[in-house]
N, C-alpha and C positions, 0 to 999 in steps of 0.2 A: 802516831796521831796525837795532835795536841791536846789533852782536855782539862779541861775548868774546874776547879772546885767550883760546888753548888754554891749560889746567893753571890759569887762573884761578878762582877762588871768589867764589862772588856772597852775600856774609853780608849776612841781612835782619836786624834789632830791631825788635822792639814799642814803640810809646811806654809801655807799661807797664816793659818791662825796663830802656830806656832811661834811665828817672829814678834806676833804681840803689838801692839799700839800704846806708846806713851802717852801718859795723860798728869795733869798735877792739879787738875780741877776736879771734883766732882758734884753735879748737883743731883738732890736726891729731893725726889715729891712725893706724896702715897695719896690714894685712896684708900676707901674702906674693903677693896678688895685687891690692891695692889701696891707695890713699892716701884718705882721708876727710879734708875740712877743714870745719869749721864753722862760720861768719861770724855773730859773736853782738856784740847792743850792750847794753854793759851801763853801766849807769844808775848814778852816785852815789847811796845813799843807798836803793838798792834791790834789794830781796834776792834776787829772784830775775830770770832774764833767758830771754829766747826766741832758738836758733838764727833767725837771719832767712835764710840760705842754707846749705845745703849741697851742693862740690861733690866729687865722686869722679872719681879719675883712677890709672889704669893707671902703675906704676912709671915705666913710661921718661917719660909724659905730666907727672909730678911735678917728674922733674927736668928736663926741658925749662922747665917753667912755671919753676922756682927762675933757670936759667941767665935766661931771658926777664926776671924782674923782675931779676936782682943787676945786666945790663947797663942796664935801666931807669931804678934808681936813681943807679948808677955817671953817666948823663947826667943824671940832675937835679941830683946832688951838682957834677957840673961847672958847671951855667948860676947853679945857684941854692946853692953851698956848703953844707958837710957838714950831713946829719938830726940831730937831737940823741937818741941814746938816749934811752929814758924811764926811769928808775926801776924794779926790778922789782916784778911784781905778784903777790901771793900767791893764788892758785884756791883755793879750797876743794877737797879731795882727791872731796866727796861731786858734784861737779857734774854736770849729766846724770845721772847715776842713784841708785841708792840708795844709803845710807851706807854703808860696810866696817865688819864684825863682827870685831874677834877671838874 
């Protein structure tokens, strides 16, 4: 019989989840009781684009995840030397929903 050390977590994946969704956008909004990121891939030469994930996360869960990736990073800039910034990108102000009226 198989058993668990105590306080351990047994996380299942889907082969569906597993394959993952490329993205190279993301937008991120918060409330006072939430953070919203939106995992969107957007396409040269194409106008419009589809969120492919979104996920929500409770303030302290935010910054957890932030500290999680910066040490992430921080070890692949060490095995594999520094990310190169990209370029900035200009969003359209109208994205996700309708255009702003003055």
């Amino acid at each position: 019989m198989d058993q668990q050390p105590p306080n351990q977590l047994n996380i299942e994946i889907s082969e569906e989840t597993a394959e993952g969704s490329y993205a190279n956008l993301a937008i991120i909004t918060h409330s006072n009781a939430e953070f919203v990121i939106d995992f969107v891939n957007v396409m040269p030469g194409t106008p419009k684009s589809r969120v492919k994930s979104r996920i929500i996360f409770t303030p302290m869960h935010a910054k957890r995840f932030m500290k999680a990736l910066e040490e992430n990073i921080e070890r692949f800039e060490a095995a594999n030397g520094p990310i190169k910034d990209l370029e900035h990108i200009e969003i359209p102000m109208n994205f996700g929903g309708p255009n702003a009226q003055a």
